[in-house]
N, C-alpha and C positions, 0 to 999 in steps of 0.2 A: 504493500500500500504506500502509496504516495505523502511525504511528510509533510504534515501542515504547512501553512505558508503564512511567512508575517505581512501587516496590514501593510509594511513600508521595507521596499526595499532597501536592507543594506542596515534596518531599523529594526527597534524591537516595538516603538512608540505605535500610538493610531494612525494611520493612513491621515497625511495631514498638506494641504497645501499649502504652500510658499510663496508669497505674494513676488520675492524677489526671482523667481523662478517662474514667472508666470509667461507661457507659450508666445502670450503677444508681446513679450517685452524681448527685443533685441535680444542675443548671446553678448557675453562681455567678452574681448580682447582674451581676459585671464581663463575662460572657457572653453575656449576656442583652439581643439585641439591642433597642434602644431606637426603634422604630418611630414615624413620625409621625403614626402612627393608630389609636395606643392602646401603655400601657404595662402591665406586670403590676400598680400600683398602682390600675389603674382598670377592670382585667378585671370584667365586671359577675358579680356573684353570686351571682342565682338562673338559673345557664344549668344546668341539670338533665347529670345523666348521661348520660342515654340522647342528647343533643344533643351534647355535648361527642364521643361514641365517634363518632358522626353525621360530627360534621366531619372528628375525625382518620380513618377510611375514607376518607370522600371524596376527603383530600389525597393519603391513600395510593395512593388508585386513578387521581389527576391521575398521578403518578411512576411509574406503573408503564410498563415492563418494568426502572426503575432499582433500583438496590439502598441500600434506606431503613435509617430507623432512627424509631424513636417519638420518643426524648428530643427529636430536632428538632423534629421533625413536631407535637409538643404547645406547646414554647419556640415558634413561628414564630405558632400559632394566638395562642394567649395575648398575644404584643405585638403581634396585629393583631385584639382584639377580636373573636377567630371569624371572622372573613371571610377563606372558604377560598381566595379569590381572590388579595388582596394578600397572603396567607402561601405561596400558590404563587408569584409573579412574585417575589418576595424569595427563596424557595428557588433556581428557576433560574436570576436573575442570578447568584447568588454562586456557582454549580453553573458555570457559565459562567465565571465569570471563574478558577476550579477549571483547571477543562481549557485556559483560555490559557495559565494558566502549569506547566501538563502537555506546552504542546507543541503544541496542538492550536490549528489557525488558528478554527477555528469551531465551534458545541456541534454541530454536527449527528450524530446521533445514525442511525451507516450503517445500523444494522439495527433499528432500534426495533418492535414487535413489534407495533403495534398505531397507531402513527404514518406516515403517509407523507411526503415530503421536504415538502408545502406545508404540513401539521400543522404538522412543526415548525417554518416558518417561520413561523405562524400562532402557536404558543406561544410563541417568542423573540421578537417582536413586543411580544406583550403584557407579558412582562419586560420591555422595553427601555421599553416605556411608562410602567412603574413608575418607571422610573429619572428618570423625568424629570417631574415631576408640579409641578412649582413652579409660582408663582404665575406668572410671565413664558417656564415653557417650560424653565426651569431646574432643574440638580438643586440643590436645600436643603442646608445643610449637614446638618440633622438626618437627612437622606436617605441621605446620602453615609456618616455615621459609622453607619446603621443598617445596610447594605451593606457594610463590613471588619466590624463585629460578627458579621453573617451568615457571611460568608465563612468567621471564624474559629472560629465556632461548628462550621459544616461540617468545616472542614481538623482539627478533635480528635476526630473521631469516625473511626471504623476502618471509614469505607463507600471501598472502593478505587476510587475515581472512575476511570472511562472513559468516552469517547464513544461508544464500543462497547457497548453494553448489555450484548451476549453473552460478552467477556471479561470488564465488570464481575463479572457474576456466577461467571464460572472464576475471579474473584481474590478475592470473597468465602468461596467455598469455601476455599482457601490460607490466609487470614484466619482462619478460623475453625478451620482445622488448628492454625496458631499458639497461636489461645488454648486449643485442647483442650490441647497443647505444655504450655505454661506452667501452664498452671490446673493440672495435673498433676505438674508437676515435673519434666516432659519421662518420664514412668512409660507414657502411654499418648497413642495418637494416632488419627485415624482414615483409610480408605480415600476414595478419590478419591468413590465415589458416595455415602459416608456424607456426607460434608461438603456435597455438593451438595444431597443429597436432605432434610437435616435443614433448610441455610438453605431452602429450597421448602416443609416442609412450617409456616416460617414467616415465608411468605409475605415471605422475601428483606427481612425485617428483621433486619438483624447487628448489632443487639445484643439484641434477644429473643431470636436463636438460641443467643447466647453466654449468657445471662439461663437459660436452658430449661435447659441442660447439665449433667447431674451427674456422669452416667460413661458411658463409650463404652457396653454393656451396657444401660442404659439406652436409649442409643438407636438402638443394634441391635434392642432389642426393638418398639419403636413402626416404627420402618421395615420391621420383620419384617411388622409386624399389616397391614401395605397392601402395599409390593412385592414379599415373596418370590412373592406368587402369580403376580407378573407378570414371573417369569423363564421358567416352563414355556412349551415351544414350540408354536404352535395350529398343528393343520393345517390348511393353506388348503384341500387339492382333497376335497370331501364324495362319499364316492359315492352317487350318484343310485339309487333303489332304482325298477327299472320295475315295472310294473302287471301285473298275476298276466294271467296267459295268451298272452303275447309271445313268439314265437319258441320254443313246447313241441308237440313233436310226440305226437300218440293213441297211446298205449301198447295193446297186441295184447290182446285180453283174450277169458277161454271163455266161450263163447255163457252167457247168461243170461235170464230171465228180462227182458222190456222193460221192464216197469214198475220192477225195481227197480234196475234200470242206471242209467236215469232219474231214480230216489229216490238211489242212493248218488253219479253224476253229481254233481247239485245239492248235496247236502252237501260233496260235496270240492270245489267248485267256490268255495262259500262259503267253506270253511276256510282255503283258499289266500285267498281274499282280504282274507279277517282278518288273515292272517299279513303279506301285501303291503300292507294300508295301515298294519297296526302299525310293518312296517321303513319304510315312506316317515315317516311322524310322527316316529317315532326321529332319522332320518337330519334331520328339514325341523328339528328342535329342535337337534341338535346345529349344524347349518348355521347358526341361529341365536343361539347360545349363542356359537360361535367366532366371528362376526364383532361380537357385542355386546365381546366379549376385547378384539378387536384394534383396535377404534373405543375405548374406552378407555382402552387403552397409547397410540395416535396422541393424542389428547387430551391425555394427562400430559405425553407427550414436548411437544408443542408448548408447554404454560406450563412447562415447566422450564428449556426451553431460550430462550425467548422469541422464535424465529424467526419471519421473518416470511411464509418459504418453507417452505408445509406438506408438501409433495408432497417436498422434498431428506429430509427427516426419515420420509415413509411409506417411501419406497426404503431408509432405512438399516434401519428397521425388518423389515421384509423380508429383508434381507441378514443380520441377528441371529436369523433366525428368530422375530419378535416379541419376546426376552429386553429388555425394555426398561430393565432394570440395565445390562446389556451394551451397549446401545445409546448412554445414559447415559455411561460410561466413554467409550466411545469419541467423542464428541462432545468430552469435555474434554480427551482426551489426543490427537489429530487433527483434530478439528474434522469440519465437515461441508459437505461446494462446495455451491454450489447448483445445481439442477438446470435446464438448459437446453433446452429445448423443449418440447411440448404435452402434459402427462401424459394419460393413457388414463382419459378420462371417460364418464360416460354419453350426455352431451350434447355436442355444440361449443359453446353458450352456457356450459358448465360448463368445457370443454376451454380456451376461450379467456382466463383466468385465470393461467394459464401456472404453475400450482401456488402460486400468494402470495392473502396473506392480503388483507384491506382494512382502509384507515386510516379514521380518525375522521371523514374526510369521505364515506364509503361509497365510495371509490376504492380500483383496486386501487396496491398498492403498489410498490417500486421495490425490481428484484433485489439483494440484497447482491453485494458482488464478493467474487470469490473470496479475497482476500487479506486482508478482513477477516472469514472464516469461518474462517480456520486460527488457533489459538490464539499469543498473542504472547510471553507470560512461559513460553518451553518449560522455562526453569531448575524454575519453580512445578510443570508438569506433570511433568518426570522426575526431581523432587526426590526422595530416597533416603529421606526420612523419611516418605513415606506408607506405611502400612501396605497388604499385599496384598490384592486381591480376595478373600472368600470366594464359595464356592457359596448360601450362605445368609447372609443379616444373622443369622437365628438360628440357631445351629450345631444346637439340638435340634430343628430343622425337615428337616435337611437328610433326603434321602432319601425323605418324608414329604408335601411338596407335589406335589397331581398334578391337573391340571387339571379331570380325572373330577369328583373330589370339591370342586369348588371351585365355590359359585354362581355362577349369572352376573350380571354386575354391575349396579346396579340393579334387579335385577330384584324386587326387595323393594320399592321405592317405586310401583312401578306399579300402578295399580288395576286392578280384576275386567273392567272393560267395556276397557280397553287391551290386557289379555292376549286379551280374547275378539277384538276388531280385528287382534290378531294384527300390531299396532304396532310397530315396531324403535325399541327408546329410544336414544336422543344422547346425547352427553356434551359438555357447555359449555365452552367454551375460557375462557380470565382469569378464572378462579374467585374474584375478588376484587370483581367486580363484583354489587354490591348492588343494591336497589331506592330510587329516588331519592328526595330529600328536597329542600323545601322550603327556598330560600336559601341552595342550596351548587350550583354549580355544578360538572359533571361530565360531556364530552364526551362520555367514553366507553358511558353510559347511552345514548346513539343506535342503538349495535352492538351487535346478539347475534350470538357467532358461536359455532358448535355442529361437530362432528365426528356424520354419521350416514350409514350404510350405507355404510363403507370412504371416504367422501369429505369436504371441507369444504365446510360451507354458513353463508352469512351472510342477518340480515336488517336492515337499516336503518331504523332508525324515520320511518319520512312520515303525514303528517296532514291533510287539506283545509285546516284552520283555519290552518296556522305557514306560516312558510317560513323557511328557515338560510341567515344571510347569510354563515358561515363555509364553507357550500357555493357558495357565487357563486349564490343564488339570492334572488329578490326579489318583489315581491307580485305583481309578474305573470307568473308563473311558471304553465306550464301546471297546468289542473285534473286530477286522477285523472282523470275519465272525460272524453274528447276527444269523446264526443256531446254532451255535455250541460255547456254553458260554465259556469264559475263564474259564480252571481248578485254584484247589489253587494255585498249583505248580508255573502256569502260571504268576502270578501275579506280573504285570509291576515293575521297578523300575526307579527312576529317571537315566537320561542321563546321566552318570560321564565320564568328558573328562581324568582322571585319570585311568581309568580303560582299558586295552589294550582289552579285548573281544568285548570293544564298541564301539572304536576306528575303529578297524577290519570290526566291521560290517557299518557302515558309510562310511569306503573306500573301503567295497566291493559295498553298493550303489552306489558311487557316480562314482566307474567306471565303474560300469554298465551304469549306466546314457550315460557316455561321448561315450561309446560303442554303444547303440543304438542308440542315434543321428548319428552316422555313419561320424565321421571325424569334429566333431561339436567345437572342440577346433585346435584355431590357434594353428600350430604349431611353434615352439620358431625356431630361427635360431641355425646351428650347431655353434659349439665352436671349431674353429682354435685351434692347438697348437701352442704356443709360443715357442720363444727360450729356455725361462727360463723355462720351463715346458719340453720339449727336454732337454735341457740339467740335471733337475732333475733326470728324467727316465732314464738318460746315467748313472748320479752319483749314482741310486741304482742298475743297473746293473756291476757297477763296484765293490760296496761294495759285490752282489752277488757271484763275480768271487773273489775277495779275502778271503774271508769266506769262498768258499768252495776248496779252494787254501791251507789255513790253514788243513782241514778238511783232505784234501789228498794232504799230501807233497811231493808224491812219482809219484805224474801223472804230467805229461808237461802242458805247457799252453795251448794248441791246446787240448791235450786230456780231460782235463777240462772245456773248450769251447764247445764242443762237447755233452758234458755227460751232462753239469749244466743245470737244470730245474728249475722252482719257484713253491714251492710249496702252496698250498694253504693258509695256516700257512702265508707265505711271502705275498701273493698276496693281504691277508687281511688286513695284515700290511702297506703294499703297498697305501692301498686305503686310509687306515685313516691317514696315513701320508700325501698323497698327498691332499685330502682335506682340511685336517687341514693347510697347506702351501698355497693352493690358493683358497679356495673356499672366495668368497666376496671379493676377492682384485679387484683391476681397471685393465682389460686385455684390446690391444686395437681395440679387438672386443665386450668390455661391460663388466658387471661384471664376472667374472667365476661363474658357475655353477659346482656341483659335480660333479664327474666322477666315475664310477665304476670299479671292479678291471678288468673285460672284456676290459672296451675299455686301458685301460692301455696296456694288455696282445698286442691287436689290433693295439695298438701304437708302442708298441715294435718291431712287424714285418713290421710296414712301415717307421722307420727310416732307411734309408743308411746306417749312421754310426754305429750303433747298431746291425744292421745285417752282418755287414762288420764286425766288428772287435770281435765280440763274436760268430760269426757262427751260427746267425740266421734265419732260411730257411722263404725267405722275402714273403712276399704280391705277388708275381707275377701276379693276378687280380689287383692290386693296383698301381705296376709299369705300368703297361702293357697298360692305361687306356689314360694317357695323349697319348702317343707316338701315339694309336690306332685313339684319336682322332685329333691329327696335322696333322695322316696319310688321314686319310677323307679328312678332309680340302684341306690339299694339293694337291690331286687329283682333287678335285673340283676346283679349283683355276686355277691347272695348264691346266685342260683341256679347261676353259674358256679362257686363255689366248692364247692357241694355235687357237684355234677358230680367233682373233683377230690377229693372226700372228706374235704374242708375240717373240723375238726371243731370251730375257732372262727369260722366262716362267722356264727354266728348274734348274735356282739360286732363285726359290722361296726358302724363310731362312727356314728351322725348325732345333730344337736344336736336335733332335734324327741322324742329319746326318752330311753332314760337317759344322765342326765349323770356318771355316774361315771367319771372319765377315770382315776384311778390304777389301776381294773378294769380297762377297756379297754387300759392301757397293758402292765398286768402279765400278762394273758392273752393277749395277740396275737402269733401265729404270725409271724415276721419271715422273709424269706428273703435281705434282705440290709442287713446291719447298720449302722445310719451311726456313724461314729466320733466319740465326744466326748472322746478325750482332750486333744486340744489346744486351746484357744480361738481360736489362729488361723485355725481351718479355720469357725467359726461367724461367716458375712460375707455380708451382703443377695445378694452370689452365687451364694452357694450353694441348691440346693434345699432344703437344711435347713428353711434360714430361712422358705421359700416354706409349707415343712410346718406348720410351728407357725403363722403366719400364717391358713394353712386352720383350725387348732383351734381358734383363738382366733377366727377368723372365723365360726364353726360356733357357739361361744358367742354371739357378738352376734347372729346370727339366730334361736336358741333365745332368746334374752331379749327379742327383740321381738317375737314371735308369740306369746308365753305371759303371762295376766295372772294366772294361779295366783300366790300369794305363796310357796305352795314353790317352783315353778320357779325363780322371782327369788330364792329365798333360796339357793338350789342353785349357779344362776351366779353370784351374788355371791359364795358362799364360793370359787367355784374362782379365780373373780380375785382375790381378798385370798389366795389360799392361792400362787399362783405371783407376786403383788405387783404386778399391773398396776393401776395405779390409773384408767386408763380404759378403756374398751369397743371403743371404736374401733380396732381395727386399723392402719385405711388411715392413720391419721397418725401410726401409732406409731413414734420414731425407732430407730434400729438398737439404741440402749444397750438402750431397754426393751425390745424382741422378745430381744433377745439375756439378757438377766434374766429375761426368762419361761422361756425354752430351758434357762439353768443351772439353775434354781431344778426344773424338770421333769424332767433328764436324770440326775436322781439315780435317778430312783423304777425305770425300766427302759431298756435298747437301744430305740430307735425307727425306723421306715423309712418309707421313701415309696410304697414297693412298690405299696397301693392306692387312693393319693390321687391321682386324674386333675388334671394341669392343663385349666383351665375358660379357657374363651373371653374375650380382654379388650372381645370388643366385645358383651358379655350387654346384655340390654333394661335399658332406666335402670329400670324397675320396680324390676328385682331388684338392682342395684348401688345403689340409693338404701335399701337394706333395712339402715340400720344406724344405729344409736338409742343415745342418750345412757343411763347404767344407770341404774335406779330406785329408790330407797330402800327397804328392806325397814321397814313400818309400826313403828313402838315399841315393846315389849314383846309383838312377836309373831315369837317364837322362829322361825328354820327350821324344818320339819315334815320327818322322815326318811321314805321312800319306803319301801312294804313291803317284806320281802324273800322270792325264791323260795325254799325249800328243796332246789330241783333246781339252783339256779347253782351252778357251782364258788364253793370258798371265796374264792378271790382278786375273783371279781364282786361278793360279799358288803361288800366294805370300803369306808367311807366315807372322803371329803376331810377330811385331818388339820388 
């Protein structure tokens, strides 16, 4: 059995954070281990963005199923000159020398999810090779002092080292209850799967999880948007719908005519069988839909938990009736055995796996023992300050999720010839696995390994040309085809991650792979633009228009606008500019991701201003999209309301028509009133806040779809008239929404009554639909909208 584990590495004290140690606070000079293969004085500096985020994955994805953190993972890159190599054997020795003085005789790592026992002797190896690189065979002093730097760089950061990978991660969860704790004032905490599932859904770095955090509600809501659906129960047993005419005996009927017995015969013969293959379709979809479900939740379950027995975790699954919240829970608060003999496969070559995964050398792996699947710190698990289970991470969910209604997963990335094949799509295990790069080495790119149709399936990359001497194999290793011997010519060479031909061929497998699974990799959320990102794109279309302004001194502004293009030359430039500016910085929808020069080009024609003032011929699919859809709604709406006799049905708000909100406010039917008398109750929790958010968001889409100068001059007055001084919503901090709300809540009572909460995961089209305001031209007054004679007086009144 596996030796207890203390709350602090290196400690005997509580698991305790260090403010001076905190993840967002810079490394100091004195921290910063001094490698003999480069220091931070000599880091070269034109290694581009997109390269820099390049390496830190790849180190990410060596570590994994461990539980990281970035500030290392950058500090170890940087004093090893990029080479994800020697910045990994310098992370694990010190991670090693960690756990000796944790108690532990050796790193080996009993359950690693993705390693088997000769991996990791194959990885501790090659740390131990690091250690010893001197000239005569000996470690260096500079070697030796780079090594306690390392060590102590690790021991300040809040990753709660185990050799256990599976507990590590039950004790980052703990960890990260603590900082919810404290970050709060001890006011607010969270539930055992919130902590779990928050570190997971980043990607089990604890300090960007702590970094990410703002309030429990928060991210109840993001956990809402993925697992509430994966608590509902799927039914396993489908009824099978048989074939019209089985087992029905002739009904007694009065003589008739033959010919038309005959004629109504065949029509009912027909209609039944409409009706029996519309139920088989039904039933063959649903049967489908529910095992895409539960190949899904198996999926999640397995990288959350990191096991390395898939089949211990299909059974618990099962036993939760798929609830894989529940499942979750229980895994941290019991743990999970592993299961002992032949799972029920479709094959014996399938069967013969014994339900485990395969390590990096395409081997299967080595069962966990049972004693280190039961949790160690049970003080952590029945700790009295976890907050209870809810039935829903979002409490206005609750009652509301039902599987009916709920797509099926992937089922949206699949194309038209895949539905027509009538394909079952996969879902990929270690979703942290990228596609590989050129001079970073990364075993784990060998292995794809996928969940499809209720079971797991791997593939291992092989290739006529290589052979893997980390597999015990060597150039004379049997050919693919045993008829037809390898020529000389033919003859393998080892795998060089330096080599671009080989590279190539590796990421033509591996997207083959993701290809045939058929939608098998989650896909990532879009990436909002930001202001600063907007406003970038403005500032190189500006410098575009002066440079070619120089270029032809002799053409007007207008006619320059007109004429200017970006040429390819630019647009390249363009991309590596802009990556290098934000790729890896904190956006606040996550880290940024690259961009390419496409969606740049694509961004350029759905800014407003951009299109306005260089003579951009805009998006109109993209403008055209919100208004299109307020228009739905609003008919939907208003028709219901007429139904009920509605008799202000026809001032439902949208921002595409009139913008008179002090009408709209003062005429509208409430039926339940939200209360402003106290400001305490005016708090980003409330729906209040979520309300005025819509109106003001209802303005930013009316002001980028309208290039009327009334329109512009309409919504400018109503934002100077409530005091926002920008457009933007989505970054406006709580003082400002909450100054728009007082400044409004004079004029009439307000409700939410017919304002639908909208989906957070809308097309990037339409959440990219929000524009910097525009200046209303000089001495060109607003322009007043006629008015009906038939509107009530109160629709009549203009923004004061």
């Amino acid at each position: 059995m596996a030796p207890k584990q203390n709350k602090t590495p290196g400690a005997g004290n509580k698991r305790k954070r260090n403010s001076s140690t905190n993840p967002s606070t810079p490394a100091s000079s004195t921290n910063t281990p001094n490698n003999a293969q480069g220091s931070r004085s000599n880091r070269p500096s034109n290694i581009s963005r997109i390269t820099r985020e390049h390496r830190i994955d790849t180190f990410r994805q060596r570590l994994y199923p461990q539980v990281t953190t970035r500030r290392v993972i950058e500090v170890l890159l940087e004093t090893n000159d990029g080479n994800v190599d020697a910045a990994y054997n310098q992370y694990m020795a010190a991670r090693r020398a960690i756990l000796a003085n944790l108690g532990h005789p050796t790193a080996t790592q009993v359950n690693a999810s993705t390693s088997s026992d000769s991996d990791i002797e194959t990885e501790e190896d090659a740390g131990e090779e690091s250690d010893k690189q001197g000239e005569n065979g000996e470690t260096t002093a500079e070697q030796v002092q780079a090594q306690k730097e390392t060590k102590k760089l690790l021991t300040e950061t809040d990753i709660p080292f185990n050799a256990n990978t599976e507990q590590e991660r039950r004790d980052a969860a703990f960890t990260l209850r603590e900082h919810v704790r404290e970050s709060t004032l001890y006011t607010e905490t969270l539930t055992r799967t919130e902590a779990i599932l928050w570190n997971y859904l980043q990607e089990w770095d604890i300090a960007t999880a702590q970094e990410t955090f703002q309030n429990v509600n928060h991210v109840r809501r993001q956990l809402a948007r993925i697992f509430d659906q994966m608590r509902t129960p799927l039914q396993r047993d489908v009824v099978h719908v048989k074939t019209a005419g089985t087992g029905s005996k002739p009904r007694k009927q009065a003589a008739v005519d033959p010919k038309e017995a005959e004629t109504d015969a065949n029509e009912e013969e027909e209609e039944v069988d409409d009706e029996a293959t519309k139920a088989k379709r039904a039933a063959d979809e649903e049967l489908k839909r529910v095992s895409m479900a539960q190949d899904e939740r198996l999926a999640e379950f397995i990288n959350i938990t990191g096991r390395p027995d898939w089949y211990s975790l299909l059974l618990t699954l099962q036993m939760h009736n798929w609830n894989l919240v529940g499942a979750v829970e229980h895994w941290y608060r019991e743990g999970i055995p592993p299961y002992t003999g032949r799972p029920k496969r479709h094959t014996a070559r399938l069967a013969a796996d014994e339900g485990m995964r395969v390590g990096l050398n395409g081997k299967r792996m080595e069962k966990p023992s049972p004693e280190d699947c039961i949790p160690s710190n049970m003080e952590e698990v029945d700790d009295d300050q976890w907050r209870d289970e809810d039935d829903f991470f979002d409490p206005e969910e609750e009652g509301e999720s039902d599987l009916s209604e709920t797509p099926p997963p992937a089922a949206t990335s699949q194309s038209n010839n895949e539905r027509e094949r009538d394909r079952k799509a996969g879902f990929a295990l270690n979703t942290l696995t990228r596609l590989p790069h050129k001079g970073m080495p990364n075993p784990r790119r060998f292995v794809f390994e996928y969940i499809q149709n209720g079971t797991y399936r791997h593939n291992v990359f092989q290739h006529e040309s290589f052979y893997f001497p980390e597999r015990g194999e060597d150039e004379n290793r049997p050919a693919k085809s045993k008829r037809q011997p390898r020529k000389p010519k033919d003859t393998p060479v080892p795998f060089d991650w330096n080599n671009g031909s080989h590279i190539t061929k590796l990421t033509n497998w591996y997207r083959q792979n993701s290809i045939r699974v058929g939608g098998a990799l989650r896909r990532g959320a879009h990436q909002t633009w930001s202001d600063a990102e907007r406003q970038w794109l403005y500032d190189r279309m500006v410098e575009l228009f002066q440079k070619t302004k120089l270029d032809h001194p002799k053409m007007s502004d207008d006619e320059i606008k007109k004429t200017m293009y970006v040429s390819d030359e630019t647009k390249k430039a363009w991309e590596e500019s802009y990556n290098n500016e934000f790729v890896g910085t904190q956006q606040p929808d996550g880290i940024r991701k690259a961009r390419n020069a496409a969606a740049l080009m694509t961004m350029r024609a759905r800014d407003a201003r951009i299109c306005e003032e260089f003579k951009i011929n805009p998006d109109k699919t993209y403008f055209a999209r919100p208004r299109n859809r307020r228009n739905n709604e609003r008919v939907g709406r208003r028709e219901a309301r007429t139904a009920e006799n509605d008799p202000y049905g026809q001032y439902e708000f949208t921002a595409a028509e009139d913008l008179d909100l002090e009408g709209y406010m003062r005429t509208t039917t409430f039926i339940e009133q939200v209360n402003f008398e106290h400001d305490a109750q005016l708090s980003l929790n409330d729906q209040t806040h979520w309300f005025w958010g819509r109106v003001l968001g209802a303005i930013t889409e009316f002001y980028s779809t309208h290039q009327t100068v009334q329109d512009q001059a309409v919504a400018m007055e109503f934002l100077n008239w409530v005091g926002v001084p920008e457009i933007d919503v989505m970054t406006m901090s709580e003082e400002e929404v909450l100054a728009a709300i007082r400044r409004i809540r004079d004029v009439a009572p307000l409700t939410t009554e017919d304002i639908e909460m909208e989906d957070d995961d809308e097309d990037e089209d339409e959440d990219n639909n929000t524009e910097s305001p525009r200046k209303v031209p000089e001495g060109e007054p607003p322009s007043q909208a006629p008015q009906d004679d038939d509107e009530p007086p109160a629709k009549k009144q203009r923004l004061e």
